[in-house]
N, C-alpha and C positions, 0 to 999 in steps of 0.2 A: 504494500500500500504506500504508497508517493506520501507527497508533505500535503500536497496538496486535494488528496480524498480522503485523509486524516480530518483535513479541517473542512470539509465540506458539509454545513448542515444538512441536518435530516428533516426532510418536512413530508413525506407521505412514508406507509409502511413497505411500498411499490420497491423503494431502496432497499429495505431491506431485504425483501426476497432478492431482487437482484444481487445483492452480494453472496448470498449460497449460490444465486448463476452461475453467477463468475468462475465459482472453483471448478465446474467442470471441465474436464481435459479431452482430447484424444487417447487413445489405448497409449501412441507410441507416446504419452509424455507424463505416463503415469509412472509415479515413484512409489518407496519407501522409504518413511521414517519411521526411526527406532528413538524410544526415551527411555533411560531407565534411571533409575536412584538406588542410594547404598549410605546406609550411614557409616558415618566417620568417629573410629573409637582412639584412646591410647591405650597402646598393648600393655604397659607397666601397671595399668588399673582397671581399664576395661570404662573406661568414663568416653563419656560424650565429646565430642570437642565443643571448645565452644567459637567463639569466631574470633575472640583477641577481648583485650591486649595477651600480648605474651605469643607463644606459637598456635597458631591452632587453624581454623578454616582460612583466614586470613593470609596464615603462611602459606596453606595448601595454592590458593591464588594467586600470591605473588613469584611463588616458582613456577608456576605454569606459565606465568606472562616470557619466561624467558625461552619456552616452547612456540614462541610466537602467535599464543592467545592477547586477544587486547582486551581490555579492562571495561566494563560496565559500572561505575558508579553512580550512588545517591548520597546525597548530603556528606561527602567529600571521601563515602566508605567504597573498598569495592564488594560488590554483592553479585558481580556474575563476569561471564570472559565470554567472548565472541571468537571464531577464526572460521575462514570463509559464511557460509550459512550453518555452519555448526555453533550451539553455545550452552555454556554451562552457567545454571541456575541452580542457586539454596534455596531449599523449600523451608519450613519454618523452623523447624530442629537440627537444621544444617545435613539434611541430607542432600548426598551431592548428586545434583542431576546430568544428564548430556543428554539435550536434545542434540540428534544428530543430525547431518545432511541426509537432502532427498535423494537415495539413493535407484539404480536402475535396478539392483539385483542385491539378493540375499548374499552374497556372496561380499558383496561391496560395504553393505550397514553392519556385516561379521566381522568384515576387518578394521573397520573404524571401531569397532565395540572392543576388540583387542588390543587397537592402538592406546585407548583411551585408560582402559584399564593400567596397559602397561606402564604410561607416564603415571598415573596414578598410584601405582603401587612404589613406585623409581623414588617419585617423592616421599612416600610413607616409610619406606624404609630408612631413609635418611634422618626421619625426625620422629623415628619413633609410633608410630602412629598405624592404622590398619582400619581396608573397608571392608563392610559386611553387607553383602546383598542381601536382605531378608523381608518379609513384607511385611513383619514388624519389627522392633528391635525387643531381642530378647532379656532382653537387662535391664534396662534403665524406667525407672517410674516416670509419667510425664510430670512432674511436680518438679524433677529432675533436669528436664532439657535444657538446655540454653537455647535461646530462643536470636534470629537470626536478624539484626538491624536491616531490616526492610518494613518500609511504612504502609506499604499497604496489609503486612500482615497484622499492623495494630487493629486498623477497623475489623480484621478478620476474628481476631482474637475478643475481640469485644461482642462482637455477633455472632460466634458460632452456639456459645454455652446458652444463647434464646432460643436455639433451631432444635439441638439434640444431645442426646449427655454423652455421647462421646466425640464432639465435632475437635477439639482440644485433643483429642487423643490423635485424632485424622492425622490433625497438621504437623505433629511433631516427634509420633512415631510411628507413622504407617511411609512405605517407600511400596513403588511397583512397577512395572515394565508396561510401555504403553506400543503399538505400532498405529500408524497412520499410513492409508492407502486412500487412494482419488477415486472419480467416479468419473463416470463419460455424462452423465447426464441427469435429470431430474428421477427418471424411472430406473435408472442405472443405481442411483442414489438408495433408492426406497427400496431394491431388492436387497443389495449388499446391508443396508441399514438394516432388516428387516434379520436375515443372516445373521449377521452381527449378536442383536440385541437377543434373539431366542438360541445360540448357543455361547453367551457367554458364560453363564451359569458351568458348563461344562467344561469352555477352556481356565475360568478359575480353578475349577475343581482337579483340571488335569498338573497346573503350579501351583497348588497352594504349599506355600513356604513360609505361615506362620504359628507355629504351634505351641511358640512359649511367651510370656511376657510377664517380667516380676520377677525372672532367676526361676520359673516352674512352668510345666505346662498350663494352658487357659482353656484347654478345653473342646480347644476348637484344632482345624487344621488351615484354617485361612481364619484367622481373627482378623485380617485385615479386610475380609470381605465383611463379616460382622460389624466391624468398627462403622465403616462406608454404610450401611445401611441406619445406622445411629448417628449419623451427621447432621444432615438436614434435610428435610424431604419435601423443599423448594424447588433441591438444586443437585438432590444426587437419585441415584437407585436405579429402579428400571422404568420406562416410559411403553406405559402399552397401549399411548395414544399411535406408532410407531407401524402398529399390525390393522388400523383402523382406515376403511374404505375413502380412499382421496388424498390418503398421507402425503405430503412433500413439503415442498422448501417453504411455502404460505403458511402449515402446520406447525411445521419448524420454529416457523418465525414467532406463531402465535403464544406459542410455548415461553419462549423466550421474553416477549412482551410483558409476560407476567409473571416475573420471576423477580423481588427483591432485587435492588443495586446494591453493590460494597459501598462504593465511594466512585466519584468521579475525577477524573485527573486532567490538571490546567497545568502546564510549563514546568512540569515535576513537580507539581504538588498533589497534595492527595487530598480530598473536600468532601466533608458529607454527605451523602446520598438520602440523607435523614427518613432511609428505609421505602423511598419511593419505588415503583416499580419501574419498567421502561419505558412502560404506556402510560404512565403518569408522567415520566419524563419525554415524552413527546406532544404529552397537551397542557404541558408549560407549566409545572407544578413545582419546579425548581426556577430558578434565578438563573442560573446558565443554560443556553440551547443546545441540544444535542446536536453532537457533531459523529461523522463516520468513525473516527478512533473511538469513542464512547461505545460504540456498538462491538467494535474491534474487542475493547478489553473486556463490557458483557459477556459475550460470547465465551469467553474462555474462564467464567467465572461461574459457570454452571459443573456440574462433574457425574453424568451419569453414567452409566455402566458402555454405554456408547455415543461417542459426541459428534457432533456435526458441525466442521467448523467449513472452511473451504476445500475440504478432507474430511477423511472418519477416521475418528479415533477409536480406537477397541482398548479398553482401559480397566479389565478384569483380570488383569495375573498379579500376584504378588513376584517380588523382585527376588532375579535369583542369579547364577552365576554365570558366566558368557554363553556357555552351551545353551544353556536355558531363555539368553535374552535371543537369541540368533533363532531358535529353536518359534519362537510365540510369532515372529516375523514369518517365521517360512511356512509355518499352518494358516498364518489370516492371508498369506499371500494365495497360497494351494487352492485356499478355498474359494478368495474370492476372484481371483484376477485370471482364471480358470475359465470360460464362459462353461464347460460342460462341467463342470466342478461345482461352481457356482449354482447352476441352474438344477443340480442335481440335490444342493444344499438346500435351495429354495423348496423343492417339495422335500425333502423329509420333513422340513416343519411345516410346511402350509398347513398340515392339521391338526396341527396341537394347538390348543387352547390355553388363552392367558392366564386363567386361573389355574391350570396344572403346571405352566412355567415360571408361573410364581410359587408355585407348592415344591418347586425342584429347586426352586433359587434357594429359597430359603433353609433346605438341609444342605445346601453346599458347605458354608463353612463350618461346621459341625463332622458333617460324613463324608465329602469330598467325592469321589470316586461311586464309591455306596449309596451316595442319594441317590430315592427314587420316588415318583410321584405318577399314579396311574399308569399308563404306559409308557413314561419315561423311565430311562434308568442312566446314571449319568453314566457308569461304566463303558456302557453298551456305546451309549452317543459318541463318545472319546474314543473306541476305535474306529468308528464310522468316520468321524472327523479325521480321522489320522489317514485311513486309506485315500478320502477324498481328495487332502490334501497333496499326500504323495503321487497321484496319479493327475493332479492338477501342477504340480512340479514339472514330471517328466514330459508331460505337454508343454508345458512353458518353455522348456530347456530344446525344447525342436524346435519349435515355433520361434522362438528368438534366436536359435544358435547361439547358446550360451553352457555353460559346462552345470549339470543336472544339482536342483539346490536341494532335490529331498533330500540330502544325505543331513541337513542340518538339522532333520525332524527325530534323529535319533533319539532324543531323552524324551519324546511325546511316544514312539513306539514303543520302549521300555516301558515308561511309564502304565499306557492304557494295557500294555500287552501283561503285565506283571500285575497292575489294579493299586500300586504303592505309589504313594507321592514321593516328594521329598520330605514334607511335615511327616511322613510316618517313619521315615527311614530315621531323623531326629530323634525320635520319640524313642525311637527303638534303641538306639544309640544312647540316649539319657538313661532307658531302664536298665540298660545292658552295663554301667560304667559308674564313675563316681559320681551322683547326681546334688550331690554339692560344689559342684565345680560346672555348672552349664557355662560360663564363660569358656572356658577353655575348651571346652565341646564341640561348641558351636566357632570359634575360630580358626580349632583344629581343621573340620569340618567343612568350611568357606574356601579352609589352604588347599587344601586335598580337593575341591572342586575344580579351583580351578588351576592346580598343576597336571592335573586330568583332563581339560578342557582338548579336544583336538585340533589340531592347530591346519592354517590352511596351508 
């Protein structure tokens, strides 16, 4: 988006559907992006970093800048790094994110997921310090975090404990693996969205990688899928206005219209939204007029289980270690970017019903794999998903002349083919071992993931 449709007021809703237009592509100019987070410990204690004074996420930044990342700052701090269209963002507990570049192929956002890692850890070793891909942090109480000098996360912090009792816990100790994929069009949009939203429930269940929080298990095998559903139910969960006859970018938009604002932002500052919605701020119920950036930073201030920005985000895995971020990219790819994959996805679900995908969602993070709800069974879906994908791979890999990416779905066939997550292989590992020492368990555990990782 220019300077100039930033600042372009908004005065019919007509803009706004136009802007989901917009993101539409051609096949050939469809990418992938990968995000993932990992929180940031010191090895000598097993504490949180905090962002400074002294060394801590701060340092972690200013060695990167001599990687030839440039510097994002606010109010003279820096709080993210940019290099080409890549950049790294703190989420509110100083979990360290990389949004990556839009990449052509799996192959490509696996070896940037490697590189990133690697600088990563080059620093960590130097000062002491260690990341934990996990989707939640097994250690530390949120009473605990350090919380990360960005302003917009004060207003968050302030309104999330009015939406849900665990919206505080979201921000500061849940991390997760996000990919983003394009669409050719408005009906291109509503199938893959469609795709998307009825088996995320399943690809949760296939990474769920959070099973401990407090130094013990919680009970769950994705708490962080739990956590997300005790947020806020404004602005997260599942939308099953999504499966409803005439869905698209107008529905989208409608959606969004009436969803609470954080704050609004004028010349880096950050301004109360004084709880307005968007359609309130479009019939001039604020002092400032809506401009295109306003809609810009809206948009990315909702979090449901799948988002629609100029792109779809599939935002159901907890975070886990390079095989696994590489691994969630090459199944949303398989599935959707597939047309016979795809179209094959779309009727398994065209007949399941909301109410039984919500009866499946909701024993995900609890039984993972083993959740089941009428004739659902999440087991079952997760190797269906796995074949489609793989056979939506090696289609791709003709059809583009490119070298074959299902090999990256390896820890998705293990997994469905075995019925065991990672959360259970943890667990297993805790009862099996000294279970007053889950720190070292679980770091053991991260290390061994990923000197295991195979490499391209």
């Amino acid at each position: 988006m220019t300077a100039t449709e930033k600042n372009t007021e908004i005065h019919h809703k007509t803009q706004l559907i136009e802007y989901f237009e917009q993101g539409s592509k051609p096949r050939e100019k469809w990418g992938i992006g990968t995000e993932h987070e990992k929180f940031m410990f010191r090895k000598n204690n097993f504490k949180r970093l905090v962002y400074g004074p002294g060394r801590g996420i701060n340092t972690i930044l200013t060695e990167m800048q001599k990687l030839g990342w440039q510097p994002v700052t606010e109010a003279g701090k820096t709080i993210g790094l940019i290099k080409n269209s890549a950049s790294i963002t703190l989420e509110p507990g100083g979990q360290f994110e990389l949004s990556g570049e839009n990449f052509k192929t799996v192959h490509e956002t696996s070896r940037e997921t490697k590189n990133h890692f690697d600088e990563l850890n080059i620093i960590c070793q130097a000062y002491g310090f260690f990341s934990l891909p996990m989707g939640v942090d097994p250690i530390t109480r949120r009473e605990d975090v350090p919380w990360m000098p960005k302003e917009r996360y004060r207003f968050m912090k302030k309104h999330m404990p009015t939406r849900g009792e665990l919206g505080l816990e979201m921000m500061t100790n849940t991390a997760s693996i996000q990919v983003n994929l394009d669409y050719a069009s408005e009906a291109d949009m509503v199938k893959k969205l469609r795709v998307a939203q009825a088996l995320q429930p399943v690809a949760t269940a296939i990474f769920a990688n959070s099973p401990f929080s407090d130094e013990k298990p919680n009970g769950y095998l994705s708490y962080r899928a739990q956590i997300w559903d005790h947020t806020d139910p404004d602005r997260c969960g599942f939308l099953p206005f999504i499966f409803d006859e005439g869905f698209g970018f107008e529905r989208w938009v409608d959606y969004l219209l009436d969803v609470p604002m954080y704050f609004i932002s004028r010349d880096g500052n950050y301004l109360p939204a004084n709880k307005i919605t968007f359609r309130e701020f479009l019939k001039g119920k604020h002092e400032l007029k809506p401009v295109m950036e306003d809609w810009n930073t809206h948009v990315s201030t909702v979090f449901p289980d799948v988002r629609l920005k100029q792109f779809i985000e599939m935002r159901g895995a907890d975070a886990g270690c390079m095989s696994h971020i590489a691994a969630l990219s090459a199944l949303w790819v398989g599935l959707l970017y597939d047309d016979h994959s795809l179209n094959k996805a779309y009727e398994l679900i065209s007949n399941w019903n909301v109410k039984t995908i919500l009866e499946l969602r909701a024993q995900v993070p609890q039984k993972g794999l083993n959740a089941k709800a009428g004739p659902l069974h999440a087991g079952t879906i997760a190797k269906k998903m796995y074949c489609m994908a793989a056979e939506g791979l090696e289609r791709r890999a003709a059809s583009l002349g490119i070298e074959d990416e299902s090999r990256f779905l390896e820890p998705v066939r293990e997994i469905t083919e075995t019925g065991i997550t990672q959360a259970e292989q943890l667990l297993q590992l805790y009862m099996n071992n000294n279970r007053n020492d889950l720190p070292g368990i679980v770091y053991n555990w991260q290390r061994e993931q990923m000197e295991n990782c195979p490499k391209e």
